[in-house]
Structures are given as structure tokens and as C-alpha cells.
C-alpha positions as CSV (number, residue, x, y, z in Angstrom):
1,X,-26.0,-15.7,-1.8
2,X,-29.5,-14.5,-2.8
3,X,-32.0,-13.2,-0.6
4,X,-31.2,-16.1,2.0
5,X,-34.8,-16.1,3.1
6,X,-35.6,-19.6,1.1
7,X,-32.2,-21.0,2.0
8,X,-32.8,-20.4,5.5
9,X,-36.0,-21.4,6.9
10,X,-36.9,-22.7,10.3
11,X,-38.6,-25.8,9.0
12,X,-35.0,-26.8,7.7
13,X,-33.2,-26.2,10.4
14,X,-35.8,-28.0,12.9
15,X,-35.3,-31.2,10.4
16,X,-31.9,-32.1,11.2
17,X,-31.6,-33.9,14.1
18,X,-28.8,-34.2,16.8
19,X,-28.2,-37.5,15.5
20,X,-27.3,-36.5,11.7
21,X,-25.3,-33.5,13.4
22,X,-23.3,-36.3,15.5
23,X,-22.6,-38.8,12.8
24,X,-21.4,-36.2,10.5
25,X,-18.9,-34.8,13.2
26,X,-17.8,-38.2,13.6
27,X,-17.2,-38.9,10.1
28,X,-14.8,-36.0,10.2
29,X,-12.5,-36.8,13.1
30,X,-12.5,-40.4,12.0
31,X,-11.2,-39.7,8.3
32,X,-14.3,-40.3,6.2
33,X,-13.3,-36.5,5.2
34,X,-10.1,-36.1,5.7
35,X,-10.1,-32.8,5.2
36,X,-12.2,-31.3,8.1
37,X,-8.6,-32.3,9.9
38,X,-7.9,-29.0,9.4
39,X,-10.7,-27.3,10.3
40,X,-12.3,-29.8,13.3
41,X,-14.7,-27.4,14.9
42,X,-16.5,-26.9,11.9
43,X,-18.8,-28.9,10.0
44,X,-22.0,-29.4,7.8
45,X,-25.6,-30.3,8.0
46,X,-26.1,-31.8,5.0
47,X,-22.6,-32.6,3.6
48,X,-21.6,-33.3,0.0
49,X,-19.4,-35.7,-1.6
50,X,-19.4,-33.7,-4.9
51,X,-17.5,-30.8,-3.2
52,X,-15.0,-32.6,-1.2
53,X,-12.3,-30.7,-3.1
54,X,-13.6,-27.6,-1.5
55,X,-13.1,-29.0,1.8
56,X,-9.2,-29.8,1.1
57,X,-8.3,-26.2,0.4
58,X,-6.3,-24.6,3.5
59,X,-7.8,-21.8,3.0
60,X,-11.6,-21.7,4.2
61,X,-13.9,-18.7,5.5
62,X,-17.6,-18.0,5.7
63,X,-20.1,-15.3,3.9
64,X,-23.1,-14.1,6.2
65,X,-26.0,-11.2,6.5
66,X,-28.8,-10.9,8.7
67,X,-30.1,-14.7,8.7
68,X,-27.4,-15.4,10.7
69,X,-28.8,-13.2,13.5
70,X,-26.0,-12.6,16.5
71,X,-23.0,-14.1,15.5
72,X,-20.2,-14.6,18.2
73,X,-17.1,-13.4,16.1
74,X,-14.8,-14.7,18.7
75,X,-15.7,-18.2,18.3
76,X,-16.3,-18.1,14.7
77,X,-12.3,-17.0,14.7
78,X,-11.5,-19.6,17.2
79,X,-12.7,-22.3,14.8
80,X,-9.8,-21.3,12.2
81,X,-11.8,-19.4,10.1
82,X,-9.6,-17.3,7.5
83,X,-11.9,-14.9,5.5
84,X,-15.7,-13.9,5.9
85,X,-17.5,-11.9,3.3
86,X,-20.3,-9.6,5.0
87,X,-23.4,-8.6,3.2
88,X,-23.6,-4.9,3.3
89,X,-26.2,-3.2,1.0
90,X,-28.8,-4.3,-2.0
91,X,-30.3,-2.6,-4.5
92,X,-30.1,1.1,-4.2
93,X,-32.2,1.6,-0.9
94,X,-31.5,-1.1,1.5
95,X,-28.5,-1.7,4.0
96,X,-28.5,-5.3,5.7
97,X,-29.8,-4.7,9.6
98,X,-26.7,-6.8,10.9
99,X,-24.0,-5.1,8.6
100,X,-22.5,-2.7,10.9
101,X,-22.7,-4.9,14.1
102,X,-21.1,-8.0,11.9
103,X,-18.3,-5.3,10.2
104,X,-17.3,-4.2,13.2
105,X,-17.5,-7.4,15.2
106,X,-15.3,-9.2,12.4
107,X,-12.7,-6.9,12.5
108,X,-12.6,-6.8,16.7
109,X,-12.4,-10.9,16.3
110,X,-9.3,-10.8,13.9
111,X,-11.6,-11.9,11.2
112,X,-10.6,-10.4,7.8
113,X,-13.7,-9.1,6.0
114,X,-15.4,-7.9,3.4
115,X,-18.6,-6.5,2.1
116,X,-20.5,-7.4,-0.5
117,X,-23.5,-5.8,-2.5
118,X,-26.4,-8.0,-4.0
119,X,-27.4,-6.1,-7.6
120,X,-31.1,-5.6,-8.2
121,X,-31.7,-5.3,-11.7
122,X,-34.5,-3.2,-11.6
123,X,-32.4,-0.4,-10.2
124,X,-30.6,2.2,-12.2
125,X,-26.4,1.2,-11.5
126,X,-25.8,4.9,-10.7
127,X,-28.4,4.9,-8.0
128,X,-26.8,1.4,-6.6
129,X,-23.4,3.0,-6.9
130,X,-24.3,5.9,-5.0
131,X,-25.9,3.7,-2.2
132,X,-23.0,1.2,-1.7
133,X,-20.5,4.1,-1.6
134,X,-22.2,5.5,1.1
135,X,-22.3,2.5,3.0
136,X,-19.6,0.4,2.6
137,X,-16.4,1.5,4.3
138,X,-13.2,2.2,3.1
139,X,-11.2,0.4,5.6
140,X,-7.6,0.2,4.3
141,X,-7.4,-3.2,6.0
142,X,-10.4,-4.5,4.5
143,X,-10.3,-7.2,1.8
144,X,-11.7,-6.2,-2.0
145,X,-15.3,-5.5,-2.4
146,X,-17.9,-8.1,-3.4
147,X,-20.2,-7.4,-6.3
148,X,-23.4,-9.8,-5.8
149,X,-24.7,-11.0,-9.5
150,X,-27.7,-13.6,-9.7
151,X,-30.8,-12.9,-11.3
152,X,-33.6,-11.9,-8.8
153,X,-36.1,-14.8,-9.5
154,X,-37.7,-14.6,-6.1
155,X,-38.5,-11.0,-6.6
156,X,-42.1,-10.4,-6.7
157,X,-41.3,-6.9,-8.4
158,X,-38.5,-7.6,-10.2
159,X,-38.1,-11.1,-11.0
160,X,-37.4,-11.0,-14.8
161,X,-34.1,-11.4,-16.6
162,X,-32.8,-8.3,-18.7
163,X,-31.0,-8.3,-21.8
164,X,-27.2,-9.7,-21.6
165,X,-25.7,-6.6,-22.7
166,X,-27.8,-4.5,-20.2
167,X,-26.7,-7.0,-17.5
168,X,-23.2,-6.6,-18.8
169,X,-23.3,-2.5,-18.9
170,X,-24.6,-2.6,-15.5
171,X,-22.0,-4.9,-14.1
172,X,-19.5,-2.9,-15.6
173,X,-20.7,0.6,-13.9
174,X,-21.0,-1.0,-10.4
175,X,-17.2,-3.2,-11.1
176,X,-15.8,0.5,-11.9
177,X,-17.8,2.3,-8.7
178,X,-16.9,-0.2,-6.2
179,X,-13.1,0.0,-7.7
180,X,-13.2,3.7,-7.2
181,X,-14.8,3.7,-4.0
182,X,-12.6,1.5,-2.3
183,X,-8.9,1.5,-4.5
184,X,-9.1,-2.1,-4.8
185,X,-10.3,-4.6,-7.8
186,X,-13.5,-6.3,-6.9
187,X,-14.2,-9.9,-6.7
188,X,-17.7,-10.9,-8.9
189,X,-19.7,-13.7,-6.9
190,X,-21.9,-15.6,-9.6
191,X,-24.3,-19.1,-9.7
192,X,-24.2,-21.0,-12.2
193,X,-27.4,-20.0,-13.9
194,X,-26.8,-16.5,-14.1
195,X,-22.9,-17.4,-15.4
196,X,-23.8,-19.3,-18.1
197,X,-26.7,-16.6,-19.2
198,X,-24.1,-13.4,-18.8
199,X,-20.6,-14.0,-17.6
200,X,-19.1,-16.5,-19.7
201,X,-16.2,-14.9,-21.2
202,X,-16.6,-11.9,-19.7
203,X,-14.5,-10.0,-16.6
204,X,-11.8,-12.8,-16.7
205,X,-9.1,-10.4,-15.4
206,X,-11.4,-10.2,-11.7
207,X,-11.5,-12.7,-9.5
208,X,-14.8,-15.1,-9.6
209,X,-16.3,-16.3,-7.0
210,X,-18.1,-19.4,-7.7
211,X,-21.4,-21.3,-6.2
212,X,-21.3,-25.0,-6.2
213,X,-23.0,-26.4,-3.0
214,X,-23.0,-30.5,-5.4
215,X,-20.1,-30.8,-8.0
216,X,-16.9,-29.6,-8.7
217,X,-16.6,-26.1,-10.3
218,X,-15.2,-27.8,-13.4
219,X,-18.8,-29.7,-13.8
220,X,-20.6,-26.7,-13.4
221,X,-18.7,-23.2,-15.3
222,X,-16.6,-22.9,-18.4
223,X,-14.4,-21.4,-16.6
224,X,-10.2,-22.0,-16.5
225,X,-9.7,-20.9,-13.2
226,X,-11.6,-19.8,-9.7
227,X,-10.7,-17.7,-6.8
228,X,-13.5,-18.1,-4.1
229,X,-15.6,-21.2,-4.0
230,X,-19.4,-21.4,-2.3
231,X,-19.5,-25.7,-1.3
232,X,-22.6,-25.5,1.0
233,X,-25.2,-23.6,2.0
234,X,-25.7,-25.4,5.2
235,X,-22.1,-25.3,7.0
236,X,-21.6,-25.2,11.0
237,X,-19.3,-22.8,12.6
238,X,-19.0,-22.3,16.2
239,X,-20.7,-19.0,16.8
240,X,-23.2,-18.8,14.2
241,X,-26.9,-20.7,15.5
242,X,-27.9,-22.8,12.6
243,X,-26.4,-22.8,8.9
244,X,-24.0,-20.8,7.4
245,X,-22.4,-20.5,4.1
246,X,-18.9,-21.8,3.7
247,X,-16.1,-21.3,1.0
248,X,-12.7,-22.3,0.4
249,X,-9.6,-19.9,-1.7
250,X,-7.8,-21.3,-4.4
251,X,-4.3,-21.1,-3.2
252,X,-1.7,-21.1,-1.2
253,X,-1.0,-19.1,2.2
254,X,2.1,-16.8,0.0
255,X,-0.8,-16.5,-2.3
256,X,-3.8,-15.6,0.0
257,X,-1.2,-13.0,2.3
258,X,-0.2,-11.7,-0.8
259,X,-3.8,-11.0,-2.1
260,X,-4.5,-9.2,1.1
261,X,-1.5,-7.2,0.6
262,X,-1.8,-5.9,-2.9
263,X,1.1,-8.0,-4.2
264,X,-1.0,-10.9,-6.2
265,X,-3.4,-10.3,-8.7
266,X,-5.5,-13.1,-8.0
267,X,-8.3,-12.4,-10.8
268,X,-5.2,-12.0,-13.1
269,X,-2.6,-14.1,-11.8
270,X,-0.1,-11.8,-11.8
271,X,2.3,-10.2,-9.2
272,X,3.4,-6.8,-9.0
273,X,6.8,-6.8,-10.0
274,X,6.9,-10.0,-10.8
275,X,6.6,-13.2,-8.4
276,X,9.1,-13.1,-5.6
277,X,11.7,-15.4,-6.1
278,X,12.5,-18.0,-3.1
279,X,15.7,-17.7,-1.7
280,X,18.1,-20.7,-2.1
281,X,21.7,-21.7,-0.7
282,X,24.3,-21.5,-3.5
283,X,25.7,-24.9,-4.1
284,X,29.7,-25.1,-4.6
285,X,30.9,-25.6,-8.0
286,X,30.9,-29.2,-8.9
287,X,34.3,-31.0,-9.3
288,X,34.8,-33.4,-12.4
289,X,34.9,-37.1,-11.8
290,X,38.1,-38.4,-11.1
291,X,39.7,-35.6,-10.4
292,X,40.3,-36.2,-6.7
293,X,40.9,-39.1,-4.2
294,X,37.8,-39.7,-1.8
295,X,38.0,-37.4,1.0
296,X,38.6,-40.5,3.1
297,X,42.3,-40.4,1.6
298,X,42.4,-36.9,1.9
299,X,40.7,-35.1,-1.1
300,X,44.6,-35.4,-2.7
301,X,44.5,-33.5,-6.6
302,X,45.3,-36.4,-9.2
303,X,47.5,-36.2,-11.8
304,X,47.0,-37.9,-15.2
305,X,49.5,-38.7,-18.3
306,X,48.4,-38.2,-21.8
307,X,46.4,-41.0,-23.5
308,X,49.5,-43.3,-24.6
309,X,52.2,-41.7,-22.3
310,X,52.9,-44.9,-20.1
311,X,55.7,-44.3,-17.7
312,X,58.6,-46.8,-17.7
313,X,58.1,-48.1,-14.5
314,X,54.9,-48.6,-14.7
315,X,55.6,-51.2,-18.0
316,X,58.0,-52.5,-15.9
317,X,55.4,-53.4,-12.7
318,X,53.1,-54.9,-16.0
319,X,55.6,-56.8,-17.5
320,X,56.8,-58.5,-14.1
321,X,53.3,-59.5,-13.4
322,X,52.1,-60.7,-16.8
323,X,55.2,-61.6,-18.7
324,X,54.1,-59.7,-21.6
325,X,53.2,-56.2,-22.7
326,X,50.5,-54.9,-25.1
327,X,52.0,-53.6,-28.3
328,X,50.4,-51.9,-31.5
């Protein structure tokens, strides 16, 4: 995420021309990415092959802030979007100009949201914990809290890296305020820079939210597992003029419903009371082999002898037909 200033420039989006936009719409209807069949209305300006796996998840949704400018939440709901992520304050003095309108226009849509806080590290965590409870809402409908961790390189004021374990003890404080603040666990977002400087083995029980806009998480993170996945940078969704950030879930549909609800731990994997177990038709006992005549002669019980119990008659039919009987 990032102050989107660099990622979103004019010059950018005047490069790509109608004709790019076109053949990469076609592409996608005609299978060359098979799966933007789910999602058909939206697209991407400069798509990647390294994240195609992103693309396949069912479950896709969008993060934005003021670049976006005026977004039409209708239309982005219309185009199957699932989830959007809504930058709401940074630092400890600054609320995005757009986060109320977008919050409140997300929600009016049908478009479950949440916010997210970019960390400055050259802000006290108490005084960034006392500025994102005071603007982030505590809808009881809203999904988990965001906390925003990259290193702020393109800070002119604060552009150096701290310490790990200052980073860490930070993190911690603003994890633990945002938890408080809004009664549910929050979800870390992370490139791969700053993971592999501070987060490595750290947090493993919150969900991660990963960037990767060129190869697949597992090229990029020593990580086991991911929840949210950033695959581009330059997405299309109806309703949003120019690019937009786009991301896929992990799961399933149980899992994502779930999530929302409070049943499925998705940082932890876990389900409150245990995972719910799917309902199944109980099958009738099975009966032995040979026990019965095919139901085309009536399903008739058999009866058998004793190995070596040959009834008289029977000897008599073998005898008859042979000339001969089998003796010890």
C-alpha cells in the first residue's frame, strides 16, 4: 500500500493506451486467463503471469484511499467484488480525505469493508493508537482492522529503518490497540522488503496479508501460509477511473463467511468449537456377500449347510450326472 503517490501518477496512466486495455480484455474472455471468468468486468493494465494463482482464487476484492478519487461503490459491487480494504488514518495526525465518503459509500453498496492504518515509524505507537481509535469505527459489521507495515523510504522526514526489536515493540502496541479498539484480531499487511527485515517468524497466529504484484507468494516470503494476497497494483474495476489495487483470500466461501462471522480463525486456522462437521446421509448396514438372492429373484434369505454336510439328494443329482462321486 504505501503512500500511493509514486504508484499512481498521471504519466502512468496516460501511457496505457485503449489498445493494451482492449487486448487484455480480450485475453480474458477468450481463456488466455481463465480465471477472470469469474470475475469478467474486471481486469488489469499491466497484467502478470507470475500471479496468475491470485487470479484463480473465488474470492477477490480491492484496497483503496484517496488516489482513487470518487469511486462509484455501486459499480464496483456490481463487478463481483467481495471485500475492499479502506485506508483510514496514518501516522498519528492524518486521516485519509476520502475515508469517510469511501466507508460509508462501501457499506451503502453491500461492499464488506475495512480500514486500515499505515504505521509511521517516526511516531510514538501510543500517539498512533490514540489517533486510529478515534477514527476508525467500530462498526460491528465491519471486517477486522488492517495494520499497515512497510518501511517509509519515500519519507523525506522519516525515511530510515529502526531497529528490529523497536519495529517489533511498536507493532505489537498498535496489534493490541486496534484489537481493543475494535474486539476483533487484526490482519498485518507487509511487502516483502520489510517482511524479510522484521516479520519473519513473528505474529504467525494473525492473518498476513501479503504484496506480490510478479511471483507467487511462495517465491517471495518464508512463509507457510497467507490470508490476503496484493497481485497488482494496476487492476481495473468498474467504478474506480484508473488503477486500483486488487487481492484475492485464500479459501473457500464456508471459510471466508465464516471469517466474517467470528467462527474461523483465519490467522490461526482454527474454528471456534471446532470445524463444523458436514452433514451426511447414513448409509444402511451392509449385508455379507452371498447372503441373499439378487433382488431380481426377490432378495430371498439363503440358507447354507456346514462345510462337508452334503445332503442326500443332492449326491444323488451328482452321481446321476457324473457317474461318480468325490470321496476322501
Amino acid at each position: 500500500m504505501a503512500p500511493r503517490a509514486e504508484t499512481r501518477p498521471e504519466a502512468r496512466r496516460r501511457a496505457k493506451s485503449a489498445g493494451q486495455l482492449a487486448i487484455c480484455a480480450l485475453l480474458g474472455l477468450f481463456g488466455a486467463e481463465p480465471a477472470l471468468a469469474l470475475y469478467p468486468k474486471k481486469g488489469d493494465s499491466d497484467p502478470h503471469g507470475g500471479v496468475r494463482d491470485a487470479r484463480r482464487r473465488v474470492i477477490q476484492g480491492i484496497d483503496v484511499s484517496r488516489w482513487q478519487d470518487d469511486i462509484d461503490w455501486q459499480k464496483v459491487k456490481d463487478a463481483g467484488t467481495r471485500f475492499a480494504f479502506i485506508k483510514a488514518t496514518e501516522g498519528g495526525d492524518h486521516l485519509d480525505p476520502m475515508f469517510r465518503k469511501n466507508w460509508a459509500g462501501a457499506k451503502a453498496a453491500g461492499v464488506p469493508r475495512g480500514a486500515y492504518h499505515f504505521v509511521y515509524w517516526c511516531r510514538p505507537a501510543k500517539d498512533q493508537v490514540r489517533w486510529f481509535k478515534r477514527h476508525i469505527p467500530r462498526d460491528p459489521d465491519a471486517l477486522p482492522p488492517v495494520l499497515d507495515v512497510e518501511w517509509n523510504g519515500e519519507s523525506a522526514k522519516c525515511g530510515k529503518k529502526i531497529p528490529r526489536e523497536k519495529a517489533l515493540a511498536k507493532i505489537r502496541e498498535m496489534l493490541r490497540g486496534l484489537q481493543e479498539h475494535t474486539g476483533k484480531k487484526p490482519i498485518i499487511y507487509t511487502d516483502i522488503t520489510f517482511h524479510e527485515d522484521v516479520l519473519e517468524g513473528e505474529f504467525n497466529d494473525h492473518p498476513y496479508w501479503l504484496r506480490s504484484t510478479a511471483a507467487p507468494l511462495h517465491h517471495r516470503y518464508e512463509r507457510k501460509q497467507w490470508e490476503f494476497w496484493q497481485f497488482t497494483t494496476t487492476g481495473r474495476v468498474p467504478g474506480i477511473t484508473g488503477d486500483v489495487d486488487r487481492n484475492a483470500f485464500f479459501g473457500s466461501e464456508h471459510e471466508f463467511a465464516a471469517w466474517r462471522d467470528g467462527r474461523y480463525d483465519i490467522g490461526a486456522r482454527k474454528w471456534r468449537g471446532g470445524e463444523p462437521r458436514v452433514a451426511t446421509t447414513p448409509k444402511p448396514p451392509a449385508t455379507p456377500a452371498g447372503l441373499r438372492t439378487p433382488k431380481a429373484a426377490g432378495g430371498t434369505p439363503l440358507k447354507f449347510l456346514p462345510p462337508g454336510k452334503i445332503p442326500k439328494s443332492a449326491q444323488a443329482r451328482e452321481i446321476a450326472a457324473t457317474g461318480s462321486i468325490a470321496r476322501d
